[in-house]
LOLOMAR-387780 format. One record per residue (C-alpha): z, y, x. Coordinates in steps of 0.001 Angstrom, whole numbers, m for minus. Each point is the difference from the previous one (the first is absolute). Layout:
up,north,east
Z,Y,X
...
//
This chain:
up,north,east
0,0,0
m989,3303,1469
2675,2723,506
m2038,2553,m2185
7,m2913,m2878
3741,m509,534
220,3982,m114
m1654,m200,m3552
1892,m2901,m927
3324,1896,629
m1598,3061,m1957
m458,m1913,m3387
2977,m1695,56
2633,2849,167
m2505,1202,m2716
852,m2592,m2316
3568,m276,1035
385,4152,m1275
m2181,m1128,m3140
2060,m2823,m817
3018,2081,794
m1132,2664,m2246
m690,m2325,m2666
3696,m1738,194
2094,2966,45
m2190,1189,m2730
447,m2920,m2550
3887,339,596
518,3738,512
m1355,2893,m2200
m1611,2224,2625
m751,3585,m56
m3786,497,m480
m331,1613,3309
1756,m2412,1659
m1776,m2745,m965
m3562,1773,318
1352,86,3753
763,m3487,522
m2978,m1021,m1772
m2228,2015,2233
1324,m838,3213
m935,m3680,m672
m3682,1021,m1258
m37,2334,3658
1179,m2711,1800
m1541,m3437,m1468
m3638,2445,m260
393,1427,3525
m3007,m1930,1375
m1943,720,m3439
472,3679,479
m1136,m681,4187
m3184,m1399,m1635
m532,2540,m2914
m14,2840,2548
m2784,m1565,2830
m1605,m306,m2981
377,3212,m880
m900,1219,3990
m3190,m2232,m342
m1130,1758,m3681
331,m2883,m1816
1890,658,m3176
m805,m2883,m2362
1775,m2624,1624
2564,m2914,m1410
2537,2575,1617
m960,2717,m1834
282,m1880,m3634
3269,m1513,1214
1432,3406,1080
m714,1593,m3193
1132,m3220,m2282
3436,58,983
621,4086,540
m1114,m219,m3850
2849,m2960,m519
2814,1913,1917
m1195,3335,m1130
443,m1314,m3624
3432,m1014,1377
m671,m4111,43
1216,m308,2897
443,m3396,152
m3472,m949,m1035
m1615,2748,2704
1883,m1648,2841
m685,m3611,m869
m3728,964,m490
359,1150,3842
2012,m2297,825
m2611,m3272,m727
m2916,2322,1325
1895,370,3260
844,m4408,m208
m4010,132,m381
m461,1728,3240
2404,m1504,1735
m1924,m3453,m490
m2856,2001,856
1222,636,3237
1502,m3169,778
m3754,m1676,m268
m483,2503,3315
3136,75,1567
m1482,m2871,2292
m3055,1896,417
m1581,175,4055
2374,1891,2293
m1124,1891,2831
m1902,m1197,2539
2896,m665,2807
m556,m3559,131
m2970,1131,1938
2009,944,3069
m48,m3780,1038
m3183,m161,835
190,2969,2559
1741,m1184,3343
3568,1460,1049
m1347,1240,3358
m2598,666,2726
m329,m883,3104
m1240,2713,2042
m1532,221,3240
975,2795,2267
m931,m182,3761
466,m3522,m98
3437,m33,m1716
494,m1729,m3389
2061,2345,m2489
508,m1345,m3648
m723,2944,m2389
m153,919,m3763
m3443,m998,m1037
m305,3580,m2006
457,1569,3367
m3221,m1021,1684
m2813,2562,293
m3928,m648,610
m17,m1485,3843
3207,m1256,644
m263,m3374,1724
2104,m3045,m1733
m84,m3967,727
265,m2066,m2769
1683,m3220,434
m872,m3332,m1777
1731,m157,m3025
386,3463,m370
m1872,2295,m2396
m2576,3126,811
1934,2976,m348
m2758,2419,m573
m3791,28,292
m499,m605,3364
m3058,m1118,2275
265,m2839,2537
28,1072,3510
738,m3217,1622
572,m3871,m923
m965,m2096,m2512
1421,m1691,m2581
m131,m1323,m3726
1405,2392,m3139
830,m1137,m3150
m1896,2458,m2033
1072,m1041,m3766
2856,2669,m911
m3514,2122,141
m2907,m1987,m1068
1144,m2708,m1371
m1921,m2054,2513
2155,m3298,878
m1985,m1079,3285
1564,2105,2669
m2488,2664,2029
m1020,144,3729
571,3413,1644
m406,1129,3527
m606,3176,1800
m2049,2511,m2376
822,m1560,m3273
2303,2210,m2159
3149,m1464,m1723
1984,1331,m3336
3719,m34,m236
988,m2628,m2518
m1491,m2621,2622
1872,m2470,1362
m613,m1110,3637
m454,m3316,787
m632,m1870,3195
345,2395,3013
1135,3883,730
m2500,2367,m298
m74,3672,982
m1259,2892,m2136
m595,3537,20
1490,1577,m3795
m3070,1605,m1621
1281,1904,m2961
3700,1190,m1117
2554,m2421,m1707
m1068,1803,m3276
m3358,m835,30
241,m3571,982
m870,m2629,m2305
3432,m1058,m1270
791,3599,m866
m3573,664,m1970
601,m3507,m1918
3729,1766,m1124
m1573,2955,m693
m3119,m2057,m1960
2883,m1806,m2129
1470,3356,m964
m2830,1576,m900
m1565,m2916,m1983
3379,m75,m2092
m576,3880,m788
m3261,m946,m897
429,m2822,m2510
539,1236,m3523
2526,m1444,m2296
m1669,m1982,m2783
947,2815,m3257
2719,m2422,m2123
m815,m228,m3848
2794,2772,m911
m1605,2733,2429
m3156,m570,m1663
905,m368,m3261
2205,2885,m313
m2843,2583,965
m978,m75,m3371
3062,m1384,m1505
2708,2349,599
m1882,2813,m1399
m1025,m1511,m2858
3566,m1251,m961
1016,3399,741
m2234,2015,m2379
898,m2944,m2411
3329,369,m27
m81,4315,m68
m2288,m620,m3018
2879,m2283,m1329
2213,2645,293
m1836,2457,m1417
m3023,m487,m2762
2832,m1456,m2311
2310,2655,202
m3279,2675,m239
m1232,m1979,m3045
1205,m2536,m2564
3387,m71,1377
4,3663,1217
3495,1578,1386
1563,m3686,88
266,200,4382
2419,m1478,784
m894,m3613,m1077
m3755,562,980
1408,972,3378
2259,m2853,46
m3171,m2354,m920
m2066,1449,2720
2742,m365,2620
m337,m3704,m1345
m3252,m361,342
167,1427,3587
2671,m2494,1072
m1844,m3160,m1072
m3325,1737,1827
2318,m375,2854
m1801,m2591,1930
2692,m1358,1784
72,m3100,m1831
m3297,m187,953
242,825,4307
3116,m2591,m411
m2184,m2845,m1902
m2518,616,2619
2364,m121,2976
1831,m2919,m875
m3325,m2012,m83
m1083,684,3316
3711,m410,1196
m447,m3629,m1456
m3644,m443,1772
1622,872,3582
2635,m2032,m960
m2001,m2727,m889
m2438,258,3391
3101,369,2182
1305,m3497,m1368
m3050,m1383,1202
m206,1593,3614
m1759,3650,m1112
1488,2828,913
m1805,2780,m2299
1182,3497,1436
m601,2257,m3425
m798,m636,m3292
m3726,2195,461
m1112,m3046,2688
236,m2794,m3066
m2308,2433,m2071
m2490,500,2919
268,m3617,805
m954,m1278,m3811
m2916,2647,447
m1110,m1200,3350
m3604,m954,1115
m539,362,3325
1520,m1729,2790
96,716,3454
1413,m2365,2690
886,m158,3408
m1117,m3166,1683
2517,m1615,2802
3190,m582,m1675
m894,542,m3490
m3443,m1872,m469
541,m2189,3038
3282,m2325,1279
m458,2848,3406
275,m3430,2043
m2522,m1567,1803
m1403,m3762,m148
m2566,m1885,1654
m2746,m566,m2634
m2485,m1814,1830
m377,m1677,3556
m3617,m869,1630
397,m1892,3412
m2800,m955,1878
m137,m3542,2318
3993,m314,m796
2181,m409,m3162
1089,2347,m2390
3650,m430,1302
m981,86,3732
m1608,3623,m546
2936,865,m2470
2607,m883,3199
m1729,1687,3246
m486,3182,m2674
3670,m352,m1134
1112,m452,3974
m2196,2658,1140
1520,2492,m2444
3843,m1238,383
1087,2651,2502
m878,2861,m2906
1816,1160,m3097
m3343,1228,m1604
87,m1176,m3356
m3305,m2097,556
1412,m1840,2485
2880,m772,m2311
m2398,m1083,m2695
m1346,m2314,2711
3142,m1330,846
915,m1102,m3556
m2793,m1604,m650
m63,m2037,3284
3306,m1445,m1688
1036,m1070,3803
2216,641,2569
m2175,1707,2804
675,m658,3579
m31,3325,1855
m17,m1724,2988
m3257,m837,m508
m1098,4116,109
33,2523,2964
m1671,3375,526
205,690,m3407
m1643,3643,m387
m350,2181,m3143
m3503,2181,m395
885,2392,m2636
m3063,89,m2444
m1542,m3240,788
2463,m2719,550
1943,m2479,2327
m953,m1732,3220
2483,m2541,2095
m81,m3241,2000
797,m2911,m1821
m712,m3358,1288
m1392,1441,2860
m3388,1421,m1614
15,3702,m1070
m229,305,m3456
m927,3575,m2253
1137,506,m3878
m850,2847,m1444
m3123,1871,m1807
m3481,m99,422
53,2891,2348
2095,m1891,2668
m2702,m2869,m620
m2711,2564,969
2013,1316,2635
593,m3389,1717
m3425,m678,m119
524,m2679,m2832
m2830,m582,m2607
1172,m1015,m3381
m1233,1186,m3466
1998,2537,m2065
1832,m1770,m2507
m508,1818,m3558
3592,m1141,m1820
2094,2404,m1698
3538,675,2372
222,m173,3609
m1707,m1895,1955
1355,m1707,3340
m2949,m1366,2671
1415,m2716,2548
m1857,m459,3195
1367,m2353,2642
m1892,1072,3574
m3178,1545,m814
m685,m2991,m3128
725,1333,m3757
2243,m2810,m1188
465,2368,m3564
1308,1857,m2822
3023,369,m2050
216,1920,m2959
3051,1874,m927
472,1927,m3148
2785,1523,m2642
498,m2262,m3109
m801,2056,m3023
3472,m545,m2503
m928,m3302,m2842
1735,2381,m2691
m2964,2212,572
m2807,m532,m1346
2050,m928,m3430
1651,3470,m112
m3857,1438,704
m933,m1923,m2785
2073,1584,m2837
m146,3560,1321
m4072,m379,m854
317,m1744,m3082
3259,1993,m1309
5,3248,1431
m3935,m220,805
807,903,3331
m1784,1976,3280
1375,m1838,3188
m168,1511,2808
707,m784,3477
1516,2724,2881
760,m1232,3380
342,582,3352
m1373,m3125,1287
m3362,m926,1125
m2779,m260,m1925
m504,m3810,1129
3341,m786,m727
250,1984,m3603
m3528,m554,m1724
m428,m3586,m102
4101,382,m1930
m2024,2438,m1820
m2828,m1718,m1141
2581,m3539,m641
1781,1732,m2160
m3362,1994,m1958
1537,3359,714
m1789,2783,m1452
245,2802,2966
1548,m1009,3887
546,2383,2809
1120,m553,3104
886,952,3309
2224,3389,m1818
2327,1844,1430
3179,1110,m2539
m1819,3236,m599
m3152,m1543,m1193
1351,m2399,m2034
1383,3134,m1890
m3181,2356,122
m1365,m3431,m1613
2882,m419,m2498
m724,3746,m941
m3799,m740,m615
1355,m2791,m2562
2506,2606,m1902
m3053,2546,m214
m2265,m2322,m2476
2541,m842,m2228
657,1301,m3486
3453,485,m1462
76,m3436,m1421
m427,m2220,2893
2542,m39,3098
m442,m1246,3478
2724,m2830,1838
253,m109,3653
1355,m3191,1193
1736,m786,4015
2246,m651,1576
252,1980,3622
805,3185,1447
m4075,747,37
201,m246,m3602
2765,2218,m1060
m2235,3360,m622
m1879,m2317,m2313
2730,m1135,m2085
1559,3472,205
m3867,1683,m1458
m697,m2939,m2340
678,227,m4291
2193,m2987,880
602,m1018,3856
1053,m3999,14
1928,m978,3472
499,m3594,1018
3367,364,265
485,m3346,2114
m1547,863,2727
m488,3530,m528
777,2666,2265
2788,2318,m959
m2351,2825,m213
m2291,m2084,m2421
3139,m626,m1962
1158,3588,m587
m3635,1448,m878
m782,m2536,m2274
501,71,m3940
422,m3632,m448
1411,m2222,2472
m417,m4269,m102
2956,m1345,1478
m2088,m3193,654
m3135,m196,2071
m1592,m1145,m2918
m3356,1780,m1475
577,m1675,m3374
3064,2321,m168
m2768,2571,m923
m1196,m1919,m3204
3465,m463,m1290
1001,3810,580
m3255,869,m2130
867,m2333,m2027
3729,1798,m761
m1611,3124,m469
m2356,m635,m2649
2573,m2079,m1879
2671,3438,1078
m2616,2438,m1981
m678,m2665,m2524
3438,m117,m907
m16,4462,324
m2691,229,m2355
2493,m1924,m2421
2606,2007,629
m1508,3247,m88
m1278,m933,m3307
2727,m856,m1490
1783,2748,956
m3281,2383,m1622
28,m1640,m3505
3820,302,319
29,3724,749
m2805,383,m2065
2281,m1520,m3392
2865,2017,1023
m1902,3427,421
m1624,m544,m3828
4009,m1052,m1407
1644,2573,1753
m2060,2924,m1295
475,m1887,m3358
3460,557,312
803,m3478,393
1489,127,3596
2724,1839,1484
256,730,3749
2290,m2598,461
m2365,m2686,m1749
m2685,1229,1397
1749,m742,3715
1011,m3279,m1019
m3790,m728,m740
m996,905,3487
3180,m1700,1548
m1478,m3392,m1893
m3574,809,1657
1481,m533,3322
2139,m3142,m1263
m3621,m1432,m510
m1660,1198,2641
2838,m1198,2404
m610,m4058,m1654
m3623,561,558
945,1093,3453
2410,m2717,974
m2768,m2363,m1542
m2749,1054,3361
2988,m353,2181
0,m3642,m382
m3657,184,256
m1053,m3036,2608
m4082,m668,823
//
């Protein structure tokens, strides 16, 4: 519960602890009128303190015809006419109505702070030859650092000497870690891998990459509009024309057929203006989303506001990252081709060759070889960042790697066309060949893909920042309708942007991933989905909707709540209508008091909260 929430909490309940004071001391003692009036009205101050907050920014903004407005006037009218009592309780279940209102967004995204894990607690500078550990934010444009393996980039930087590995995914999502030598430039948010490199800084801490993704995710919240709830829309036109209603009820009668009788035309109209109230009607709506976020939490959902279950029942396009979210982000051997040996004798000298390296190829090669390997079998083992491996084993020199270390040893093979990476083995100057290594695509894919087209006639769409040989043939498996790859964080969100600008008002866009990469996404998106399993904290706190398990069908039964949530709004919001609707024609009749009239509303919420607690136990 968030301290502001608790702060409004606190508010309403000293409220009704005055009111119910008032009305006590009331029952038993005969008050002065004054007195009374007093007591009365510091409950309605207090228990409509935020109403009064929100009446006035409307006011700043020019609107006028709000739900505040209507519930302003309605209980002046009732305390003015000196029912005090029914004034303050008309308040006082308006205020209960916000309250729930606020409670559906009291979990809403915080700031962005979980961010600051990604950015590394120091620098290591360089300085005459000296090694001094600094605050990253105090590096300027050609200061000389070393990074160490294991440790992340701590701003832009260009290598000046070494050569090493980086895990590149906190940026691009790409899982296969990156060669870089002297020349190539490197982003903070890398991790270092295999050996210490030196760089010189190209660009202050506030323009590196880390800090532009923070200040993407910030903007891109700014930028996302809040989907317009039923009551803000429906009380454009319906507070004014309850309004002029009820000033006609006062009036016309007591100008006409029933002219100079005031005071119970008055008392009519202030009727008529209470059951307009719609706070019956914000409450009836609240409570049913309250039971839909209920109901996806019990089944691993976290929904962070009541305006992301209305976007999501709405939703038809999709966009996905690809490594972690489409794929298992671990790599398997898929195929093996040996040439004048066995599968398993190709498998093993690949598997030994690549035993001295924590590249997560060589891991994939040293599951699948299922075997203890015997390192003493390996010497002058030698890493050649971006093309491969080359050591002694057995005695013969043997190369894995790409087809450019086959061209560059002089090797002839033919360029395997396979989807994934592929690994050529040469043993001397003989191919021996190829393994193919690729990332699984998740089995509870292609079902979710399934009912997003046929339910929610979906565009899918694929953003990464892996290869293109690695990310199209996923692509084209999986019939995507759009795939681009090889994106940095900022063009995934110039692309998301393009996507927002060709749709109308009735269609809304979901961004779904899981990694730091992704979190401007989520943050831009209608409704940003984070794998919340594996999902990087940032991912987590810019999304909208988080999975708590790695599991894409998690999206089908979250749509699934929120079409069943507005299923079960519509009800309530109609019941509530023909409700209001009876009560407005009886009470201008003369057939309702105040106090009846309450009571009516006060059984439109008893309803609406069965209806609600019914989608709470919701289960897909």
């Amino acid at each position: 519960m968030s301290k502001q929430f608790r702060v409004k909490c606190i508010i309403y309940i000293a409220g009704i602890a005055v009111y119910g004071g008032a009305i006590a001391v009331s029952m038993r003692y005969t008050l002065d009128n004054s007195v009374k009036f007093i007591w009365f009205l510091a409950a309605y101050l207090i228990i409509g303190f935020e109403t009064f907050g929100r009446l006035v920014e409307n006011l700043m903004q020019k609107k006028l015809m709000t739900e505040y407005t209507l519930i302003v006037l309605a209980t002046v009218g009732a305390i003015g006419t000196r029912r005090y009592t029914e004034g303050v309780f008309v308040m006082a279940l308006f205020g209960l109505g916000m309250l729930f209102d606020s409670y559906t967004a009291a979990n809403t995204k915080r700031t962005i702070q979980e961010l600051i894990n990604i950015r590394p607690e120091y620098a290591t500078r360089l300085v005459r030859g000296r090694e001094f550990k600094v605050d990253p934010s105090t590096l300027k444009p050609g200061h000389a650092i070393i990074i160490k393996p294991g440790e992340r980039v701590p701003a832009d930087a260009m290598v000046t000497y070494g050569i090493s590995d980086v895990d590149t995914k906190a940026l691009t999502g790409e899982s296969l870690p990156q060669s870089v030598g002297t020349g190539d430039r490197i982003y903070s948010g890398y991790i270092n891998l295999s050996a210490a490199i030196e760089a010189m800084v190209m660009g202050s801490y506030e323009d590196s990459a880390v800090t532009r993704i923070m200040k993407m995710v910030e903007d891109a919240q700014d930028q996302k509009a809040e989907s317009e709830n039923f009551v803000g829309a429906f009380s454009r036109f319906y507070t004014p024309v309850m309004l002029l209603c009820a000033l006609a009820i006062m009036a016309y009668p007591s100008l006409t057929f029933s002219y100079g009788n005031w005071d119970a035309w008055i008392y009519r109209g202030l009727i008529f203006l209470v059951v307009a109230c719609p706070c019956g009607l914000i409450l009836s709506i609240s409570l049913a989303f309250l039971g839909g976020i209920a109901s996806a939490a019990r089944q691993g959902i976290v929904v962070k506001g009541r305006n992301h279950l209305e976007d999501l029942a709405k939703a038809d396009t999709f966009i996905f990252d690809k490594t972690g979210t489409l794929t298992e982000g671990v790599f398997r051997v898929k195929d093996v081709r040996a040439f004048h040996m066995t599968r398993e004798e190709l498998l093993g000298i690949a598997a030994h060759v690549e035993s001295y390296s924590n590249h997560p190829i060589a891991q994939s090669l040293l599951l699948e070889y299922r075997r203890q390997v015997d390192k003493r079998r390996v010497c002058r083992m030698r890493e050649m960042p971006g093309y491969g491996v080359t050591a002694i084993f057995d005695g013969e020199r043997v190369f894995v790697g790409n087809k450019k270390l086959m061209d560059w040893q002089g090797i002839l093979c033919t360029e395997v066309e396979q989807s994934g990476t592929v690994l050529y083995v040469a043993i001397g100057e003989h191919y021996a060949g190829y393994i193919v290594i690729e990332d699984s695509i998740k089995e509870d894919t292609k079902d979710t893909f399934g009912y997003l087209r046929e339910k929610c006639n979906a565009v899918l769409v694929m953003l990464t920042g892996d290869t293109q040989s690695g990310s199209i043939p996923v692509a084209r498996e999986l019939e995507m309708d759009y795939a681009y790859v090889n994106l940095m964080p900022e063009d995934k969100l110039e692309l998301v942007e393009d996507f927002l600008s060709i749709q109308d008002c009735s269609e809304r866009l979901v961004c779904v991933g899981d990694g730091i990469n992704d979190a401007p996404i989520l943050a831009r998106a209608d409704v940003g989905i984070a794998m919340g399993a594996m999902g990087s904290e940032a991912a987590i706190e810019a999304a909208d909707v988080i999975l708590l398990e790695d599991d894409l069908r998690r999206i089908v039964d979250a749509i699934k709540i929120a079409k069943e949530t507005l299923k079960v709004v519509e009800r309530n919001v109609t019941f509530a209508l023909f409700i209001k609707a009876l009560v407005l024609v009886l009470s201008v009749m003369g057939y309702f008091s105040m106090s009846q009239a309450i009571t009516a509303e006060v059984g439109v919420m008893f309803m609406a909260l069965l209806n609600s607690a019914w989608i709470s136990k919701y289960t897909v």
